[in-house]
SESEFI-702168 format. One record per atom (N, C-alpha, C, O): residue in one letter; y, z, x. Coordinates in steps of 0.001 Angstrom, whole numbers, plus 524288, in hexadecimal, padded with zeros to 5 digits. Each point is the difference from the previous one (the first is absolute). Layout:
<pts>
aYZX ...
</pts>
This chain:
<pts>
x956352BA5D3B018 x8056B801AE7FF90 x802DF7FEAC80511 x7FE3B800CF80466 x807287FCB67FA4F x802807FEBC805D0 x800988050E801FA x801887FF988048A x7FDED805657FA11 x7FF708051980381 x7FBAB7FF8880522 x800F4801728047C x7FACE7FC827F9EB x7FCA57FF6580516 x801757FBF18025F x80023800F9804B5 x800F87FB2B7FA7B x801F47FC5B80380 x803AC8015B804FC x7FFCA7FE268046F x8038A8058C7F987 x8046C803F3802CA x7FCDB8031680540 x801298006B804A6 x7FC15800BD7F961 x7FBFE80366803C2 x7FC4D7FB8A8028E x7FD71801D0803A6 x8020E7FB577FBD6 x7FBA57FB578029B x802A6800A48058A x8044E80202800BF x7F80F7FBBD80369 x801CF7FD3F80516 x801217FB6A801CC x7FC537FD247FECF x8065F800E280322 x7FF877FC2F801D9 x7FFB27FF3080554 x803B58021C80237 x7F91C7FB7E800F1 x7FF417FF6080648 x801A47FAAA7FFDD x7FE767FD697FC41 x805367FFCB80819 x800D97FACA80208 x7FF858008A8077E x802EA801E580353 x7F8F87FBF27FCD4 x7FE997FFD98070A x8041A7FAF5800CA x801087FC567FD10 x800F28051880859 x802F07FB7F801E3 x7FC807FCE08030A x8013D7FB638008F x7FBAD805CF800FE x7FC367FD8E80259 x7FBC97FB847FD1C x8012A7FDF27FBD0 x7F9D6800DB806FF x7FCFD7FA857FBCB x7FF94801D97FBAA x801057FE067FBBD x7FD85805AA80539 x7FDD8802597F879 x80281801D77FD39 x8016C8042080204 x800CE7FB517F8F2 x802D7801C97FCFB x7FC77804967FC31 x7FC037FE407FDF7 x80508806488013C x7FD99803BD7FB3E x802C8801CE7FBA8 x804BB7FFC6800D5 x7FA4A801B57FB6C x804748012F7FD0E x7FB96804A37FD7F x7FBED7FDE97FE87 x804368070F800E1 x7FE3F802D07FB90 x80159803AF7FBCA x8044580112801EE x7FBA4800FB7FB0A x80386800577FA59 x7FBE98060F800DB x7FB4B7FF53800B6 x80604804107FF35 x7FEE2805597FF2E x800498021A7FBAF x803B27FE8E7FD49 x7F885805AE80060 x7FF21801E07FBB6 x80033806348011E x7FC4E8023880220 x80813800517FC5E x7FF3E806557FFA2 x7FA84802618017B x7FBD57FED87FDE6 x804FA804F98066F x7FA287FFC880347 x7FC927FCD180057 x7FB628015280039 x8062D7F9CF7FFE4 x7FB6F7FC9B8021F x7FF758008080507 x804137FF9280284 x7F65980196800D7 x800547FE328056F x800087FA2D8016C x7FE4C7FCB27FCF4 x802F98028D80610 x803F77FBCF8034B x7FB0F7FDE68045B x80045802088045A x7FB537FA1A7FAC5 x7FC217FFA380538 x801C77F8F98018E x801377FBE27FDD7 x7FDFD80624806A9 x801B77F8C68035B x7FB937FDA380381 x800DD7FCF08039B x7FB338047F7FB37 x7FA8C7FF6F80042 x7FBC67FD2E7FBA9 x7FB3C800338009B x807827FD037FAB5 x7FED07FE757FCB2 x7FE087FA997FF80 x803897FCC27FFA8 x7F7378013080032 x7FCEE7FB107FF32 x803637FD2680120 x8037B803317FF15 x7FED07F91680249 x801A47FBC27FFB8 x7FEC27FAB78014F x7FE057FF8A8045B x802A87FBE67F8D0 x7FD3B7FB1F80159 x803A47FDF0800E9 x802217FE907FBEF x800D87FFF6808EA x803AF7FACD80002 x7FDF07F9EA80115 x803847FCCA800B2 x7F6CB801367FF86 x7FF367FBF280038 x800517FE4C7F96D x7FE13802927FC6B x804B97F8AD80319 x801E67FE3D7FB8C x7FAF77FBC27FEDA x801777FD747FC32 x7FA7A8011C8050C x7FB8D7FF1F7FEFD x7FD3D803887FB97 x7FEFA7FEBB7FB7A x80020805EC806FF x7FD86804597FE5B x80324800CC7FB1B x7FDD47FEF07FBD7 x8050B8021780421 x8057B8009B7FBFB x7FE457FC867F95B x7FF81801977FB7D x7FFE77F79E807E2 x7FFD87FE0E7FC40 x7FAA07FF7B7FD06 x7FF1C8004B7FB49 x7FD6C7FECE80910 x7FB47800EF7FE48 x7FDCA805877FB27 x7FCEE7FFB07FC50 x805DC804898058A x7FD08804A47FB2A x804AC7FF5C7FAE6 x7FFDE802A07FBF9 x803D27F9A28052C x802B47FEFC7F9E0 x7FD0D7FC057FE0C x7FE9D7FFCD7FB66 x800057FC00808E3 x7FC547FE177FC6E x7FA21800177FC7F x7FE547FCFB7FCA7 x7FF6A807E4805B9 x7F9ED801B38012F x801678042C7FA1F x7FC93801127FCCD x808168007D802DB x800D3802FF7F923 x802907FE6B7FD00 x80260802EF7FD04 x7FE1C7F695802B3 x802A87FB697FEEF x805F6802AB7FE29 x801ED8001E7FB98 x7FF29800F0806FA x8065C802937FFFA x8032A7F90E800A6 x803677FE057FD3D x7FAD58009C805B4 x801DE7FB5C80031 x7FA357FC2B7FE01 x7FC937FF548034F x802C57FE6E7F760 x805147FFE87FD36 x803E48034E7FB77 x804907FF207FEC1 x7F8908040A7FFCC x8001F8011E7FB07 x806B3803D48006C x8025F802157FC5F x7FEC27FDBB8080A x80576804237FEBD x803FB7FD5280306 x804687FEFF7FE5C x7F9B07FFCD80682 x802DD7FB96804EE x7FEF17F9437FFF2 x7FB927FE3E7FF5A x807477FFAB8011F x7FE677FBF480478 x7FFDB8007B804C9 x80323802F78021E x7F9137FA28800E5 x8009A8010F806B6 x80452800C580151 x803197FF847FC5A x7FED8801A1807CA x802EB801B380380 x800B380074805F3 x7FB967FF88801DB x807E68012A801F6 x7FE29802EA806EB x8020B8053A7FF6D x803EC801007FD69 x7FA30801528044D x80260804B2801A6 x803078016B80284 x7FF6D7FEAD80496 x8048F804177FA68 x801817FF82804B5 x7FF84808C080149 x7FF84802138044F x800BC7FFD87F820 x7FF71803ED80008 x7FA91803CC7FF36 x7FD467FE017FC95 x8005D806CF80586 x7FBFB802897FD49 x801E0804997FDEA x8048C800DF8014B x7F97C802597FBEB x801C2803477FBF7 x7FB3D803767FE37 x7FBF97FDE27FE71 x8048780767801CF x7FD5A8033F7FF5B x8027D804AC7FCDA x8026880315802CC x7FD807FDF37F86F x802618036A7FB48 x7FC10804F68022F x7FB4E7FF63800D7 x807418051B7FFD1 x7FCA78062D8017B x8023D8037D7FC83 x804A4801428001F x7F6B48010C7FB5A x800E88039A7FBB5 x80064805A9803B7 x80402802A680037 x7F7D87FE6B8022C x7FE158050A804A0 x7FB9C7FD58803D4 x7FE317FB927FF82 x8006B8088A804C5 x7FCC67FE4580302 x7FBD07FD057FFEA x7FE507FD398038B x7FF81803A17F6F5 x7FC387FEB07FEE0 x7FE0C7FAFE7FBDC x7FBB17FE387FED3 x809CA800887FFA9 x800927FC9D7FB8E x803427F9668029A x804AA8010B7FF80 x7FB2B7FBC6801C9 x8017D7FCA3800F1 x7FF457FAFC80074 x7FB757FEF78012C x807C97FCC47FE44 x7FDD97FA407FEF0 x7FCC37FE7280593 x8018A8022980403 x7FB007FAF77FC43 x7FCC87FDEA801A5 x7FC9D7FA05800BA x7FBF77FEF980269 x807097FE447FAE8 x7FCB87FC157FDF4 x7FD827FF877FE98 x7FC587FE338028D x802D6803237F6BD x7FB0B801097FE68 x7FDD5803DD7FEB3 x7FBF67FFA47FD6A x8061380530803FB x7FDAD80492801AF x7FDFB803917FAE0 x80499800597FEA3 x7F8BE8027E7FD7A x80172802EA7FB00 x8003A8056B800A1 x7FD1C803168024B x808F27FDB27F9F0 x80176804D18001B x7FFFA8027D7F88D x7FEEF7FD9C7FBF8 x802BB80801804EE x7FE99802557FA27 x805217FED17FEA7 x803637FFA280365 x7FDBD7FF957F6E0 x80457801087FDF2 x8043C804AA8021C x8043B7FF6E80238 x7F8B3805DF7FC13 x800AD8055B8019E x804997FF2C8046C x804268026F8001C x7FA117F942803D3 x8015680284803D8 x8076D7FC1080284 x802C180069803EB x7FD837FC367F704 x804367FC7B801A3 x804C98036C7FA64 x8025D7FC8C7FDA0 x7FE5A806588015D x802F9802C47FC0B x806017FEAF8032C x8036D7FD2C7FE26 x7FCCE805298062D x806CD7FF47801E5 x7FFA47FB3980262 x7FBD87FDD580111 x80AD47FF8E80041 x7FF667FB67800FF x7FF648005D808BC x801F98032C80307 x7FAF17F8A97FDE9 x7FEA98008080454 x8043C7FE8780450 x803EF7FD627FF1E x7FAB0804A380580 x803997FE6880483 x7FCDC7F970801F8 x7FBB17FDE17FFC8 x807EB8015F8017A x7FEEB7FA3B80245 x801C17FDF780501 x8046580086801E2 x7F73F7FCD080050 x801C37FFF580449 x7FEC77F8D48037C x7FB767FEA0800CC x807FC7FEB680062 x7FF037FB7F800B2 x800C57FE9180751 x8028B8020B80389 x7F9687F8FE7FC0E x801EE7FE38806D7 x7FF237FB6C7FF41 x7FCDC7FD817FD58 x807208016080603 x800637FA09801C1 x7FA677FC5E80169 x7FC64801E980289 x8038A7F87D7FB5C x7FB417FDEB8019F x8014E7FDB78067F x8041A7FE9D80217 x7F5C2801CA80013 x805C4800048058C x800697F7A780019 x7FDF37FCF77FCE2 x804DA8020180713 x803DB7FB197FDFF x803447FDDC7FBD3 x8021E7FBB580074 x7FE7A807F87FA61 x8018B7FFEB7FCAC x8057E80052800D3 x801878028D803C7 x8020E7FB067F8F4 x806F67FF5780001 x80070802417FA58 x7FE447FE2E7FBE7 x804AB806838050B x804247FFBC7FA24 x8056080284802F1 x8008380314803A9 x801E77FB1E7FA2B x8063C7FF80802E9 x801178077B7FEC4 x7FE1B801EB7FC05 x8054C801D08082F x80313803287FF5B x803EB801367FA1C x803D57FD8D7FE72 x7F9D2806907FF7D x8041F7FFC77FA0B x7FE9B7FC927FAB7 x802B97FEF07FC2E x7F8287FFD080514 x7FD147FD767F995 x7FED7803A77FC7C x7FCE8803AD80031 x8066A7FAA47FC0B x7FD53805027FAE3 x7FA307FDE47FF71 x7FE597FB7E8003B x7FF21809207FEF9 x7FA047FF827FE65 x80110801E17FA6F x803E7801BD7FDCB x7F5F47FD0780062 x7FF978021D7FA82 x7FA03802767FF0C x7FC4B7FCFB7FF7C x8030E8082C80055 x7F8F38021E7FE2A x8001D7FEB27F9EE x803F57FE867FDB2 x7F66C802567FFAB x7FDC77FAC07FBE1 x7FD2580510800D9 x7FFD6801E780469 x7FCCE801797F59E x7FAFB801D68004E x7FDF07FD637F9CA x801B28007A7FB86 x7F9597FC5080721 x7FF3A7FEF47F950 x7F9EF7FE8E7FE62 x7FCEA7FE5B8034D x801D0802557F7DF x7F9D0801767FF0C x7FF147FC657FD86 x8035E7FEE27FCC1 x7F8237FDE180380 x7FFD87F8AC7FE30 x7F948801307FC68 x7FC907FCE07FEC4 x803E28091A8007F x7F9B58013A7FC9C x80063803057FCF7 x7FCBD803847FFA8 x807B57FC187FCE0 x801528036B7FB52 x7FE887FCA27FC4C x800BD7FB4080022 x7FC5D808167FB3A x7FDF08046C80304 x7FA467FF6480196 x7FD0F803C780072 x801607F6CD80077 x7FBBF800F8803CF x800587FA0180320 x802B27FC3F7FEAA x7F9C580425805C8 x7FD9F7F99B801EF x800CE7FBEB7FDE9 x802157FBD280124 x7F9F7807B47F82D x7FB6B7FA9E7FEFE x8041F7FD507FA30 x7FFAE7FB787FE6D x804788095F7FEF1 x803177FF907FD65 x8055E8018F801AE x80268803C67FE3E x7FF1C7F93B80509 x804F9800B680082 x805BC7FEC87FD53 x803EC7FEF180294 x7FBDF8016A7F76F x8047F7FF7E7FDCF x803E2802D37FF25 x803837FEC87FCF3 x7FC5580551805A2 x80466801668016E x8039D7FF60803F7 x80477801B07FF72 x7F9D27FB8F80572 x7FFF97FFE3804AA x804217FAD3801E7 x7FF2F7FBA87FE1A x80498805088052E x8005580520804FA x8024D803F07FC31 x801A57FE9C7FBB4 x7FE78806DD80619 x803E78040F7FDE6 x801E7800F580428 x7FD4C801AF8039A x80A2A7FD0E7FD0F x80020803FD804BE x801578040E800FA x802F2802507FCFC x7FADB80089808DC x800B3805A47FE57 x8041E7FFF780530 x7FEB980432801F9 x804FF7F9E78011D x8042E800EA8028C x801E67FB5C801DE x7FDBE7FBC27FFC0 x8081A8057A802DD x8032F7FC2B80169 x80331800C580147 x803D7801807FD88 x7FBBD7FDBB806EF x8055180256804EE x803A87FC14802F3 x7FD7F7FC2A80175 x80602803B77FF6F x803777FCBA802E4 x80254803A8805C8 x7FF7B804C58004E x802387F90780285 x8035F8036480448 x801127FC2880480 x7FC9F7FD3980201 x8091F802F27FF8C x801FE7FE9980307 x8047E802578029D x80363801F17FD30 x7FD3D7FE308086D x8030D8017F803CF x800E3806997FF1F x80454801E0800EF x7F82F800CA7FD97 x7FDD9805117FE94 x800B8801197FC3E x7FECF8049D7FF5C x803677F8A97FB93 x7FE7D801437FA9E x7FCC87FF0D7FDB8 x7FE7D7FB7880088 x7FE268085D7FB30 x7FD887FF467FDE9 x800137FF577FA87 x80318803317FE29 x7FA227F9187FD2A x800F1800D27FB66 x7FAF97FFCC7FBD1 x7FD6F7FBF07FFD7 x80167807B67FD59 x7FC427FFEF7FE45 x800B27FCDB7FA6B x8027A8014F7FC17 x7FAA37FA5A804DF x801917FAD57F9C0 x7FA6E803727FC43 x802248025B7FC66 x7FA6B7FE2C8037D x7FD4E802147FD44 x7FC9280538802CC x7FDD57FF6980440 x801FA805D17F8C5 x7FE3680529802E2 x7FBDC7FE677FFA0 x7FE187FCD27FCEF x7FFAD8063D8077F x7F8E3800BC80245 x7FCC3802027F965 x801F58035B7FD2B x7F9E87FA45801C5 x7FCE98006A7FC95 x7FBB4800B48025C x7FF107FC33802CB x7FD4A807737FD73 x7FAE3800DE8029A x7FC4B7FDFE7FEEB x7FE7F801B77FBC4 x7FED87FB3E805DB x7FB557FDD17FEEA x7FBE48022C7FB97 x7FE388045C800F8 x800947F9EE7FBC3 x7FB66804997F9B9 x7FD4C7FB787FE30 x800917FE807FB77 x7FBBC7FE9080897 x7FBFB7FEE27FC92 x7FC27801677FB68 x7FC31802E880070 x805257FAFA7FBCF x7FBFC802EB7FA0F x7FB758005D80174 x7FDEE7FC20801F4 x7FF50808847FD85 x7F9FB800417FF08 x7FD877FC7C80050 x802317FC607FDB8 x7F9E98026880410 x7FB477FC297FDE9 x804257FA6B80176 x7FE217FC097FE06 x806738030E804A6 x801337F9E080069 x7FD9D7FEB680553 x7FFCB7FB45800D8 x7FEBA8073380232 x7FCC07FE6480580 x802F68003E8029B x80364802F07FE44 x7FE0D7FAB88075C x80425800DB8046E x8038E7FB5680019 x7FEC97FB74800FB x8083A807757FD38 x803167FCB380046 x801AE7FEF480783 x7FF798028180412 x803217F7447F9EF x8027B8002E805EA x807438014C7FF59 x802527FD8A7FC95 x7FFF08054F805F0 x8033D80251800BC x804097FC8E803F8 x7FFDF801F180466 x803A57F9867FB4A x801D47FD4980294 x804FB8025C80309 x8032C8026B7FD50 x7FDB07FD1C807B1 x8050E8018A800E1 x802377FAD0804A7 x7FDDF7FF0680433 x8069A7FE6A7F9AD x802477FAC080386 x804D48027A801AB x80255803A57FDE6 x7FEFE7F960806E6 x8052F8015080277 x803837F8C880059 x7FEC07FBD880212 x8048D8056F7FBA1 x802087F9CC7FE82 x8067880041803DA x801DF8042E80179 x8001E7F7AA7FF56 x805367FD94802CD x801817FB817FB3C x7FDA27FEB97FC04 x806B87FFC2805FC x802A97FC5A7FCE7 x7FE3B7FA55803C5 x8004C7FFE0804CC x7FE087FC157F823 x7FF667FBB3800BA x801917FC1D803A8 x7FDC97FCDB802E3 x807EB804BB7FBC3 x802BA7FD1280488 x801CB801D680247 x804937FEC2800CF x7F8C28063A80251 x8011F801B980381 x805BD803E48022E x800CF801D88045E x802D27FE7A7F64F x80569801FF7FEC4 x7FDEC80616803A4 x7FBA9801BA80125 x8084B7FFA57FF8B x801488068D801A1 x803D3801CE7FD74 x8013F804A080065 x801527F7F57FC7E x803018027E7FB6F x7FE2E8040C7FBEF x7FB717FFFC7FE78 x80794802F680009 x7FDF8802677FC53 x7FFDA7FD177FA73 x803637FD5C7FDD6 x7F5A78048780001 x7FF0D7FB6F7FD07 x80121803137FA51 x7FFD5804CD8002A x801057F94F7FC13 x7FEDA802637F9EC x7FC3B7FE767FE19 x7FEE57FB5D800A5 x7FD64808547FBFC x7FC15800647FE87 x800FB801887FAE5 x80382802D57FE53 x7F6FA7F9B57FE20 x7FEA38024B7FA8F x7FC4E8052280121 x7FE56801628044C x80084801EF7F501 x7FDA1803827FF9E x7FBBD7FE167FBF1 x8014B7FF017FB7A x7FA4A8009280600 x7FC997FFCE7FC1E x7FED8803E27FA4A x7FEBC8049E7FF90 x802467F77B7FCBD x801F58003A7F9F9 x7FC51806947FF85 x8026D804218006C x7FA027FBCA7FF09 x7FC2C803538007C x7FB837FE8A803F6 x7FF7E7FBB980223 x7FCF4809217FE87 x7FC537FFA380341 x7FAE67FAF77FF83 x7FF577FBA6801EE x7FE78806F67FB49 x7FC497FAE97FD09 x800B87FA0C7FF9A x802FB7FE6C7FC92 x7FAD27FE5F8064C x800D07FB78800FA x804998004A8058A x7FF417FE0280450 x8033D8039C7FAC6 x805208016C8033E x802DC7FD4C7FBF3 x8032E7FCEE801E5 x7FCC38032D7F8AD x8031F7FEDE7FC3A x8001B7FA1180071 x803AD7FD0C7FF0D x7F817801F780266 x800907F7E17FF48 x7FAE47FF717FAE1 x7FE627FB9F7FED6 x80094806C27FFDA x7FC4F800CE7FC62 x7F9707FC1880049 x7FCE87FF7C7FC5A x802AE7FEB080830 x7FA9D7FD6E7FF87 x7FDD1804AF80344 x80204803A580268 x7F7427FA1C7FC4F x7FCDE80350802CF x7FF477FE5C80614 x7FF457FB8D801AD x8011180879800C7 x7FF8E7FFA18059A x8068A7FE5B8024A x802077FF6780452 x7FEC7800777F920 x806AD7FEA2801B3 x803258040E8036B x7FDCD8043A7FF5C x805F57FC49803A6 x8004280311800CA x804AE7FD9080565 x8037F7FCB67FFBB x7F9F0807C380677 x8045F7FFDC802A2 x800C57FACD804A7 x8030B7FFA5803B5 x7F8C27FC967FA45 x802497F89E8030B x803D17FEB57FCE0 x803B87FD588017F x7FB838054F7F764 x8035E7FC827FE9F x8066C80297800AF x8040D7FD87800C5 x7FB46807D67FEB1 x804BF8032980164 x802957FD1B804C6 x803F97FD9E7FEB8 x7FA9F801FF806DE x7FFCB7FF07803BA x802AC7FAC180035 x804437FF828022D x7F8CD7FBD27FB27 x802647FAF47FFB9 x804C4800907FD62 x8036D7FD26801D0 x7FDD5805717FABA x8041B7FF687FBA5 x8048B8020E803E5 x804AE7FF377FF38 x7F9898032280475 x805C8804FC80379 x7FF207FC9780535 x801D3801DF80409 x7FC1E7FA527FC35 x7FFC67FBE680601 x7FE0980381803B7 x8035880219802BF x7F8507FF047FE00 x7FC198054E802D1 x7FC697FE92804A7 x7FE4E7FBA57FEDF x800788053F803F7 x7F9EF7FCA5801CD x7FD078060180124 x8024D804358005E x7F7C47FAD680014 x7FD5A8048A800C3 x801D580141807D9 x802C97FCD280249 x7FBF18060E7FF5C x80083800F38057A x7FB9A802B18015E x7FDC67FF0480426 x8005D804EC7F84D x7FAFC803168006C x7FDA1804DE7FD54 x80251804217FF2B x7F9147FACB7FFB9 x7FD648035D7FD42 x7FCC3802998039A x7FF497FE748047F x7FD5B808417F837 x7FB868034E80035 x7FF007FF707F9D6 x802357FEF37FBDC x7F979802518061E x7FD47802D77F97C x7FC3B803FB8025F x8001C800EF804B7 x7FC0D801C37F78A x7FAA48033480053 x7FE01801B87F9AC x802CE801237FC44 x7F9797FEB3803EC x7FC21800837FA3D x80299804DD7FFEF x80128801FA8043B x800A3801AE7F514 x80013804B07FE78 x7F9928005C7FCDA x7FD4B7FC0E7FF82 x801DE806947FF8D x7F8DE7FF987FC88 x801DD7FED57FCFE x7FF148026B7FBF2 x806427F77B803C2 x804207FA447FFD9 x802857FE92803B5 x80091803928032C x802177F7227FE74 x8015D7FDDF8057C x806CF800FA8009A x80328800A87FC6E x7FD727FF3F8072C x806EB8003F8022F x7FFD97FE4880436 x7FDA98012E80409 x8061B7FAB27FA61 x802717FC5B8049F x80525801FE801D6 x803738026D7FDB0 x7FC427FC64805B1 x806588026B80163 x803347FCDC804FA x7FEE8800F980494 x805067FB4C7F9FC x802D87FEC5801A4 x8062E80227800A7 x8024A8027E7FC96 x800547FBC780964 x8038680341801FA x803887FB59801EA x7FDD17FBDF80123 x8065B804787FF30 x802C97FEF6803BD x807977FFFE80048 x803A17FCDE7FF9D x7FB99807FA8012C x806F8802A680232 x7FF7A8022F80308 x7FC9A803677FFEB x806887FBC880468 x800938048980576 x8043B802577FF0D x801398035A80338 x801907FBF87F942 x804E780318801ED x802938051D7F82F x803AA800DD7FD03 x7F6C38007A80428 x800668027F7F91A x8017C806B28011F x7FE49802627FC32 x803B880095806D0 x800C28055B7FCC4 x8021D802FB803F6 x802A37FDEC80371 x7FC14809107FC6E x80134802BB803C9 x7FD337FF568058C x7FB607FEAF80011 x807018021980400 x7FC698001280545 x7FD6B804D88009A x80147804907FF2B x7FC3B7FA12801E1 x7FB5D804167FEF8 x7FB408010A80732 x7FFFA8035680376 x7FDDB7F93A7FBD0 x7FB55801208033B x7FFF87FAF0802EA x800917FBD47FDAC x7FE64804A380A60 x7FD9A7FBFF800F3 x7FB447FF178039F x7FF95804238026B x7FC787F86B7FF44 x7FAD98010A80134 x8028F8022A80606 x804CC7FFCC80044 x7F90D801B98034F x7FFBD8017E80498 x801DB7FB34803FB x7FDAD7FBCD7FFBE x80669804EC803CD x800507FCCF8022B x8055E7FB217FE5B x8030F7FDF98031C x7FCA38014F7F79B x8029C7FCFA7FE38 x8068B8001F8004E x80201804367FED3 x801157F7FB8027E x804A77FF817FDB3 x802287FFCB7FBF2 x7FF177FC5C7FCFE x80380806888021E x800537FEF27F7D3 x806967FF057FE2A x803B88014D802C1 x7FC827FD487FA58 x80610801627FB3A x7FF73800E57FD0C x7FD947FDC57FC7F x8059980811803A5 x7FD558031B7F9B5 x805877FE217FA8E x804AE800648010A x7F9CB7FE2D7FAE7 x8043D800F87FCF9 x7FFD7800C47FA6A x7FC237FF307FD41 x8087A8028080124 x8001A804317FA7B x7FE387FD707FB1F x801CE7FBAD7FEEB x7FBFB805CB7FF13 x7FDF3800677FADA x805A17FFD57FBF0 x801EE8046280071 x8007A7F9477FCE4 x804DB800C47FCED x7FE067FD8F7F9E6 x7FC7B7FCBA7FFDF x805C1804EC7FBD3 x7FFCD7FF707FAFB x801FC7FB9A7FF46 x804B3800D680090 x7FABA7FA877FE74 x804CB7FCAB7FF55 x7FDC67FADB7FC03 x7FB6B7FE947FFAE x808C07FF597FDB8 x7FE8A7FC977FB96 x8004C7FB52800F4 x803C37FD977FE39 x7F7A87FF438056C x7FE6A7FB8F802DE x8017E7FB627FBE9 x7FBDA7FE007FEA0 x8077A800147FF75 x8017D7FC977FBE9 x800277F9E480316 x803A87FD1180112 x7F688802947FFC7 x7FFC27FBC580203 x7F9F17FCBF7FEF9 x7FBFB802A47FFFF x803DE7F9807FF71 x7FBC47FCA78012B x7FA9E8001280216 x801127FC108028D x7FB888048E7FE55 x7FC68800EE80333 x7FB737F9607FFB3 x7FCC27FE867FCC5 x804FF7FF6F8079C x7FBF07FC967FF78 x7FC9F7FFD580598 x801997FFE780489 x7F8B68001C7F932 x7FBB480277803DA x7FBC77FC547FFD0 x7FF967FC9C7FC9E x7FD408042180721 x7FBB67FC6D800C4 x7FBA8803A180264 x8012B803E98028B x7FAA07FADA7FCAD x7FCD38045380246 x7FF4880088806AF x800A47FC22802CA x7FE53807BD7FED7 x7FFD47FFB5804E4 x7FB5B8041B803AB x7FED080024804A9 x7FF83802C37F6D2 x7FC448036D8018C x7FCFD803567FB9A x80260800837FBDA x7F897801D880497 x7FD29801887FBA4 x7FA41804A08016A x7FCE57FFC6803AA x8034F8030D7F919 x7FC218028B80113 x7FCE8802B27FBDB x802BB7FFB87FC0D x7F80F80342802A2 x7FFA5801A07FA70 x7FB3B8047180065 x7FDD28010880429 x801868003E7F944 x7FB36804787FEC6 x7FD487FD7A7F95E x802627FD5F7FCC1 x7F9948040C8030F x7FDA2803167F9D5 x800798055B7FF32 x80128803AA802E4 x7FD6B7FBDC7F772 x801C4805DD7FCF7 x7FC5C7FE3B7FD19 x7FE937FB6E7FF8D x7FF93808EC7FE0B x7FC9C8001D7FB5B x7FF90806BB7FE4A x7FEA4803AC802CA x8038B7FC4F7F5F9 x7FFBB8059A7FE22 x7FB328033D803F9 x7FBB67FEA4801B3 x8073E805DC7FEAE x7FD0C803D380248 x7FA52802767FC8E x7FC8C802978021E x8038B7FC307F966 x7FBED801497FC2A x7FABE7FBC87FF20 x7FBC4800727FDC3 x806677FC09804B3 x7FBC87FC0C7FFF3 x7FB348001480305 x7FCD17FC6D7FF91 
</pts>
């Protein structure tokens, strides 16, 4: 619901590192959280859960990205978490890869999407997505609400994708964006279809992903610095905090990937 979005945070460091994190009604807030910024490492465990290829094409990074349900629940690369425990939508929190360029005032775009519906080994349902966020110059807009991760019984451990995408050519304009028809497929109707092709169709590039196994997988790619209320910043840091506003982004969104990260999931009954 764009109600939580309202309540999310947003952090922008003026300094090398950029963070951005999206807050969840009592969520605690930790800035102590895993992070991998070598974009090696990055690409290597998308490729090691063939995330690339089966959801991405390669990419650089330029961003890392770490989605936090609670203390205890968070992307990792790889990492597996319970269903149970991803129900509300997570805070997120991104940093700069260091030497990395993305210009002051790029709309980003978050991507959450599941490429093992409903399983691995039969994936015809797949991608389904379960969110899709846009935000620029502190607005936020929610194109599709948070859907919680529910791997079926007995399908084994999905991967759980989350990408953070920019526009292609590099615009800081505000972009207009489609809404995917429905979830499933992302409404392009082949199997495995999903958010490259969303992505290509809105001129996108990846910027960066996470994922982590649920007892099924989640990837999770990020990349907006400038999405919500100001909220929280690490110790030390310079920041610009700014407002979270409702507003009807009637624009374009073309993105490219730029960062990525993911977990597994797998039903808690299994």
């Amino acid at each position: 619901m764009l109600i939580h979005m309202l309540i999310r945070c947003f952090v922008f460091s003026v300094l090398a590192e950029f963070v951005i994190s999206f807050i969840v009604p009592d969520q605690e807030v930790l800035t102590s959280l895993p992070t991998n910024k070598d974009p090696n490492a990055i690409l290597a465990a998308l490729h090691n859960a063939n995330i690339i290829p089966d959801v991405l094409n390669t990419f650089s990074p330029l961003l890392s990205l770490t989605l936090n349900w609670s203390s205890t629940a968070h992307t990792n690369l790889g990492n597996t978490l319970p269903p149970s425990s991803l129900q509300q939508p997570p805070s997120v929190i991104i940093n700069k890869i260091p030497s990395a360029y993305l210009p002051y005032n790029t709309q980003l775009v978050l991507a959450l999407t599941d490429p093992d519906a409903p399983s691995r080994d039969d994936p015809k349902w797949s991608q389904v997505c379960h969110w899709l966020v846009t935000a620029k110059s502190g607005h936020v807009k929610e194109l599709v609400e948070y859907k919680a991760p529910a791997p079926p019984e007995g399908t084994g451990r999905h991967r759980y994708v989350v990408v953070v995408m920019v526009a292609k050519n590099g615009t800081t304009e505000r972009l207009e964006l489609t809404v995917p028809k429905e979830r499933r497929h992302w409404g392009y109707g082949g199997e495995r279809s999903g958010v490259r092709e969303w992505a290509k169709d809105n001129g996108l590039k990846v910027v960066g992903k996470s994922f982590c196994f649920l007892l099924s997988l989640l990837f999770g790619f990020l990349r907006d610095w400038e999405m919500g209320v100001a909220c929280q910043m690490s110790e030390g840091e310079d920041v610009m905090l700014a407002s979270c506003v409702d507003t009807k982004l009637g624009y374009r969104l073309l993105t490219s990937f730029i960062g990525a990260n993911f977990i597994y999931a797998q039903n808690d009954k299994q």
